[in-house]
C-alpha positions as CSV (number, residue, x, y, z in Angstrom):
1,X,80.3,101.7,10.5
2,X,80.5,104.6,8.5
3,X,80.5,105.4,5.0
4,X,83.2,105.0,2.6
5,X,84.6,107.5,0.5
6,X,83.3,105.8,-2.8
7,X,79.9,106.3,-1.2
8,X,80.7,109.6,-0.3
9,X,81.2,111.4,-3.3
10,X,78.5,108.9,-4.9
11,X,76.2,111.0,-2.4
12,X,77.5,114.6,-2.9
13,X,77.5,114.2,-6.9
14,X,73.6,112.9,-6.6
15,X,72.8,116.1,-4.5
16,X,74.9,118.6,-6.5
17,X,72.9,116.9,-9.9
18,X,69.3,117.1,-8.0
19,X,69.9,120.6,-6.8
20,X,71.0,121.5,-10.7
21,X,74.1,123.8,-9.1
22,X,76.6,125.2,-11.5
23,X,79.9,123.8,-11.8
24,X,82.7,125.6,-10.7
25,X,84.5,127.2,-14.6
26,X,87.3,125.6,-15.8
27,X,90.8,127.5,-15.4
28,X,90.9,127.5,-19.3
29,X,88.3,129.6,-19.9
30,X,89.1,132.3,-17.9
31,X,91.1,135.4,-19.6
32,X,94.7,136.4,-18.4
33,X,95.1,139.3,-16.7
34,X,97.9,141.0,-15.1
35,X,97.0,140.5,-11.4
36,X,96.7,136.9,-12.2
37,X,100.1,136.4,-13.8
38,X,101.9,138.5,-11.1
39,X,100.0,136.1,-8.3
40,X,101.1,133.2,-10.2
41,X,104.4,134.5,-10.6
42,X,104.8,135.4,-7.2
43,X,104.1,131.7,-6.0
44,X,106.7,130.3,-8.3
45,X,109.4,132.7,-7.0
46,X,108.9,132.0,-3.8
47,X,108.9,128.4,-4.2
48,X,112.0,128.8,-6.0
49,X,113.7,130.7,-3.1
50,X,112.5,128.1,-0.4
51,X,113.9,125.5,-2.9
52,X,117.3,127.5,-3.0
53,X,117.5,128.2,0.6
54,X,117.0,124.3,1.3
55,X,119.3,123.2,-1.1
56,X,122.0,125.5,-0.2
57,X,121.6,125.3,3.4
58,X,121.8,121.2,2.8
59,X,124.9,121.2,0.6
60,X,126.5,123.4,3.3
61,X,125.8,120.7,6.0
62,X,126.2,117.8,4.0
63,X,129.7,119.4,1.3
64,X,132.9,117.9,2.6
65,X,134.7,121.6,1.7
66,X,134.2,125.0,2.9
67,X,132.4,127.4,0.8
68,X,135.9,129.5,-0.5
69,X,136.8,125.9,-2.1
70,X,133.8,125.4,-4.2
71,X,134.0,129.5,-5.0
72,X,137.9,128.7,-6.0
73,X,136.2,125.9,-8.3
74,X,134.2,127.5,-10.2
75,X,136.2,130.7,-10.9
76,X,138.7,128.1,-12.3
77,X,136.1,127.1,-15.1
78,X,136.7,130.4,-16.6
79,X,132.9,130.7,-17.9
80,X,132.3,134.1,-20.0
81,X,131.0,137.1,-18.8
82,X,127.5,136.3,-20.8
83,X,126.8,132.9,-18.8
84,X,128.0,134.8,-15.5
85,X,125.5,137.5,-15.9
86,X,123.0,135.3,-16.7
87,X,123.5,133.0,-13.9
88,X,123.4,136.5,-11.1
89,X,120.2,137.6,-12.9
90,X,118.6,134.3,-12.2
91,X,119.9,134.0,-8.6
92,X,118.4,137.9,-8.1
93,X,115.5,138.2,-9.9
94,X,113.2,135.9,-8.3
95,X,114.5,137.3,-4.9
96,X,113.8,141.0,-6.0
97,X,110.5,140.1,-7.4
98,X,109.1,138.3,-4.6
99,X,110.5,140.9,-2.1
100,X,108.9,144.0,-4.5
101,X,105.9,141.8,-5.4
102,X,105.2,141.1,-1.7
103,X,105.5,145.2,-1.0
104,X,103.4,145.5,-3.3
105,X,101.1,143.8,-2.1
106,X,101.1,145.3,1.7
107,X,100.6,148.3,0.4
């Protein structure tokens, strides 16, 4: 019968302590850097796309009306030209960062 995973990590913690290895640093203590908040950013904008994508490719499945209706819908709330522009800026700026991030990054 084999091990369990209590005795496991029992096991690797009592060789690690023997062997007197360093511990892997803490994320705190590292110091921010430009690479490292593009990265960071990078991954959060594309798990906002794949989020988007999803959600809009479900509501399009699963939304009784056709996509002119909900468009007619919202026009009709008559939202200011601050909240609109707002609202295209977040919709493009995580598509144009991860697109120029990822560019940047092939090259």
């Amino acid at each position: 019968m084999g091990t369990t995973a209590k005795e496991e990590m029992a096991r690797f913690w009592e060789k690690n302590t023997k062997s007197n290895r360093p511990l892997s640093p803490h994320v705190t203590i590292y110091k921010w850097s430009l690479p490292m908040a593009m990265s960071i950013t990078h991954r959060g904008t594309g798990i906002a796309l794949s989020l988007g994508v999803s959600l809009f490719g479900l509501a399009a499945l699963l939304l009784p009306e056709q996509f002119p209706h909900y468009l007619a819908m919202v026009k009709s709330l008559s939202l200011g030209p601050a909240l609109i522009y707002s609202a295209k800026f977040a919709l493009a700026f995580p598509f144009s960062y991860h697109t120029w991030n990822g560019v940047r990054h092939l090259v």
